[in-house]
C-alpha positions, 0 to 999 in steps of 0.5 A: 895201757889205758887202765889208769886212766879208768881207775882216776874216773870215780874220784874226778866224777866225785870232786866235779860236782862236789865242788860247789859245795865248797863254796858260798855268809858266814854262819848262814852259809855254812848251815846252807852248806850241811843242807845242801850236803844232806840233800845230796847223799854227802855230809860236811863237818868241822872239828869246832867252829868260831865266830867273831868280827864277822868272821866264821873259823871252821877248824878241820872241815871235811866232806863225806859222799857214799856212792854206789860201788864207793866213798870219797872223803874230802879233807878240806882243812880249815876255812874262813867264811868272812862277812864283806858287807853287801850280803857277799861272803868272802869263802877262804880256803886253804892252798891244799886239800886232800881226796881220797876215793875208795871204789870196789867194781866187778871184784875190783878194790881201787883206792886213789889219793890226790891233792887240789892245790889252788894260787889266787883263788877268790870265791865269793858267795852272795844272793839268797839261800833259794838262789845262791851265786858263787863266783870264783876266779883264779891264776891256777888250779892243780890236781895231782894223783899221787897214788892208785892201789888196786887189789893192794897192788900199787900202779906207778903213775903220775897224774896232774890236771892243771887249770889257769886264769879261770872264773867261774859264776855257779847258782844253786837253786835249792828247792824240791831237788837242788839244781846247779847251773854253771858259767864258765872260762878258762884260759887253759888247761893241762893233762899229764900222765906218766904210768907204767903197766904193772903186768907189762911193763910198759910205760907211757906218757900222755900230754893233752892241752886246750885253751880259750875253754867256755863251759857251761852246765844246768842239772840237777845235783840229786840225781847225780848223788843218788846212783839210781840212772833212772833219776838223771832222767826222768826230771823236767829239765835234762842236764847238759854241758856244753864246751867250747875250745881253741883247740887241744895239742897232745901227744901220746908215746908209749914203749916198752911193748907190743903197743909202743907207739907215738901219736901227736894231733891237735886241732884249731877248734870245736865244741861238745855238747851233751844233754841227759833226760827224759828225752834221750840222750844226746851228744854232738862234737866237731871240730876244726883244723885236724891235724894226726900223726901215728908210728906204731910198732903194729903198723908198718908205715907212719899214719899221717892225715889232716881235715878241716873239720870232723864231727859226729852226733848220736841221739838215741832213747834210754827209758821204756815208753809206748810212744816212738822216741828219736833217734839220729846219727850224724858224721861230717868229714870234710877236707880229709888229706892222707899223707903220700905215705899211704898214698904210695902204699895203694898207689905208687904210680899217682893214678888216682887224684889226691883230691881231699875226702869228704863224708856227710851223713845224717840219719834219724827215725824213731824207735820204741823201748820196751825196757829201759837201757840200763836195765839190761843185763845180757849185751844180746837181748834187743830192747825195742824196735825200730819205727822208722828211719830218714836218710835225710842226706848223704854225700861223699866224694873221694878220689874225683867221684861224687855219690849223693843220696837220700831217704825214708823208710817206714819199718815192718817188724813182722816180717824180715828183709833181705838182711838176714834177723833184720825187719823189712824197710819199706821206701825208698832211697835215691842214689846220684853219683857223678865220676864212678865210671872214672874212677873205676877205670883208675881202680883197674888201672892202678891194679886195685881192682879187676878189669872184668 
């Protein structure tokens, strides 16, 4: 029931960061703009172009990116770049502009049409052609998917991501590769889909809004244009993104199928953050204020929890290199609170305590790639070994028990320990845990488990 939204993927990855293209002093900025385009595996043209009183018409403005699997064309219209003193440059485009992405993957032709709509949009470009600064703001942004064909064969849907009270300050550096940094508010945004599974006949509404939103980007434009996972990697400087939010409400229903279900959340707040190099990959969520509700038809009661926090982080390696490289895995899980509901499904007598769950882990160590990631082909082959590995913190307490626990182990690779494939840890854990006993007594007592 997902599918549509894996379909949109390929033209919003393209108008993210072609985005700044379309912005920044007249005649100058324009020949910018075609540099740049041409830096980045794209091309940006006009039908004529005029220029009088300080003012650059361009008529018929469109931009061009071949990528790998695809192209995306997007027909921008006509666009008025005017000189208003002090080195600024005043970029008008107009209310609508037209993207359409073809894609072919895995035998697959996917074709999507969709419109960017803007009101109050000002974006206004200043600086020097080595450092240009782009500053926009404005009241809304609307993008609507109008249609996605697959193989010929039209999905129903209706997609729209709008966007209010936005301002934005991006700089591009152009130098030997042309790097973006972007900063970023947001007021808030919205995700609607509508759709329906051809092959089902199952439909689906899918709502998702967030506020107070503050992103921030730095990366290099080459690397994303060029389709080689090997250039996004290797620069200097790794390219990140880091958000943070007041909060998402969404809900999801879907009917009509074995999957008809109806899931409502939100939160109060949290973050993501993300950094791609040559270092590795990293990526850290949390947040705050859980809040979950699930009917479904496969499940035979609501599902119903909250928490005050929930997190996790991963840290792994992508490049082949001699040297150990970081690796690392974190969960937090705090206050987590089910419903009676579930409660009463184990336990109908309220023998065990209703006492909030939590659950901290963290783990991290080193291993070596003998082969790049996303050089392997066969999901089973092993890139590399495992060097060490720190449990430098465990702790979860559930139902009036309490287990703490930490770690390091050296890793011997030549020989295999008691998991079966599996190298030999040599080291040591040490385990602490307060109320098992207690709550092993309730266990037999609410019948979950064997008095023996």
């Amino acid at each position: 029931m997902f599918r549509p939204v894996r379909l949109i993927a390929p033209a919003m990855v393209f108008v993210s960061f072609s985005s700044p293209l379309l912005a920044a002093s007249a005649e100058e900025i324009w020949a910018e703009w075609q540099d740049l385009a041409s830096r980045t595996g794209q091309t940006i043209t006009a039908d004529s172009q005029d220029y009088s009183g300080g003012t650059l018409f361009l008529k018929g403005v469109a931009t061009t990116a071949e990528f790998q699997g695809g192209s995306s064309v997007v027909d921008v219209g006509d666009v008025r770049l005017v000189e208003t003193g002090g080195g600024n440059v005043s970029i008008e485009l107009p209310q609508q502009m037209v993207v359409t992405s073809n894609t072919e993957a895995e035998g697959e032709k996917v074709a999507i049409n969709m419109t960017i709509s803007h009101d109050g949009l000002s974006i206004v470009a200043s600086g020097t052609p080595e450092e240009r600064k782009y500053a926009y703001n404005g009241s809304s942004l609307l993008v609507r998917v109008g249609e996605i064909v697959t193989d010929g064969e039209t999905i129903p849907m209706d997609l729209t991501i709008t966007a209010q009270d936005f301002v934005s300050d991006y700089i591009i550096k152009s130098e030997e590769a042309v790097s973006i940094t972007s900063d970023s508010t947001v007021g808030a945004v919205a995700f609607a889909l509508d759709f329906q599974d051809p092959d089902t006949g199952e439909t689906g509404k899918l709502d998702y809004a967030a506020k107070d939103l503050k992103i921030t980007t730095d990366g290099s434009v080459n690397t994303y244009m060029t389709g080689d996972p090997a250039a996004m990697l290797t620069g200097e400087v790794p390219n990140t993104l880091a958000i943070t939010h007041g909060g998402p409400v969404y809900s999801l229903d879907v009917q009509g199928g074995p999957d008809a279900a109806t899931i409502n959340g939100s939160s109060s707040g949290g973050q993501f953050d993300m950094s791609l190099g040559k270092e590795g990959v990293r990526y850290d969520v949390a947040s705050t204020g859980v809040s979950f509700q699930m009917l479904a038809a496969e499940v035979p009661v609501p599902v119903e929890f909250s928490a005050q926090e929930m997190g996790g982080k991963i840290t792994f390696p992508m490049l082949a290199g001699q040297e150990p490289q970081d690796i690392g895995i974190g969960v937090s899980l705090g206050g987590l609170a089910v419903s009676e509901t579930l409660w009463g499904m184990i336990d109908p007598q309220k023998i065990l305590p209703r006492d909030p769950a939590n659950l901290m882990l963290d783990i991290t160590g080193t291993a070596t790639l003998v082969k790049d990631l996303f050089a392997i082909e066969n999901p089973e082959e092993v890139p590399g070994e495992l060097n060490s590995l720190n449990v430098n913190n465990v702790n979860l307490s559930l139902a009036g028990a309490e287990l703490n626990g930490s770690g390091a182990f050296e890793v011997d690779n030549t020989s295999t320990g008691p998991i079966p494939g599996a190298p030999n840890l040599i080291g040591k854990l040490n385990l602490s845990a307060e109320g098992v006993n207690g709550l092993i007594d309730k266990l037999a007592a609410a019948g979950l488990v064997s008095n023996e």
